[in-house]
C-alpha positions in Angstrom: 0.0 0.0 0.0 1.0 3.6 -0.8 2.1 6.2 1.4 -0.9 8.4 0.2 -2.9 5.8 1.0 -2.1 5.4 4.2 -2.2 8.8 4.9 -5.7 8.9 3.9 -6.6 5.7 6.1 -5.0 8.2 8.5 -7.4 11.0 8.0 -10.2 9.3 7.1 -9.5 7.6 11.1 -9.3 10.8 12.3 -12.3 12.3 10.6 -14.3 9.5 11.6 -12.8 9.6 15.2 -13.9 13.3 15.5 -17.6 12.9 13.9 -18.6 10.1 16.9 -16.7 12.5 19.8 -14.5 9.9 20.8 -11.0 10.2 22.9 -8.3 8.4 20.9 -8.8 5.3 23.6 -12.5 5.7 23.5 -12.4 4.9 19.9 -9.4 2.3 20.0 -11.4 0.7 23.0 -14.6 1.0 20.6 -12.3 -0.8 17.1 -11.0 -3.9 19.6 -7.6 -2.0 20.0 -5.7 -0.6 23.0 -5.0 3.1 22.6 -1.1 2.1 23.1 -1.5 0.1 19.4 -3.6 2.7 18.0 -0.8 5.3 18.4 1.7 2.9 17.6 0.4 2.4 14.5 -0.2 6.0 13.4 3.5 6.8 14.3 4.4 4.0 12.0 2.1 5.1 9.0 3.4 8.6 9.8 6.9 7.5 10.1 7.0 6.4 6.8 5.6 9.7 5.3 8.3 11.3 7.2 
């Protein structure tokens, strides 16, 4: 997968995230996550970006 498209996975997350008013571990809680490996794996997306 592309760079751009993970960036708009990204967004799209975010967007998404922002429409329901939920806390980063609110939402990762809510996807079957824990916040830890939410951010973990937006720093890596955004890592590669970088």
């Amino acid at each position: 997968m592309s760079v751009t498209k993970r960036l708009e996975i990204l967004d799209f997350i975010r967007e998404l995230r922002q429409q329901l008013n939920l806390s980063q571990k609110q939402f990762a809680a809510k996807v079957g996550v824990t916040s830890k490996q939410l951010i973990v794996g937006k720093m890596g997306i955004q890592s590669l970006h970088a």
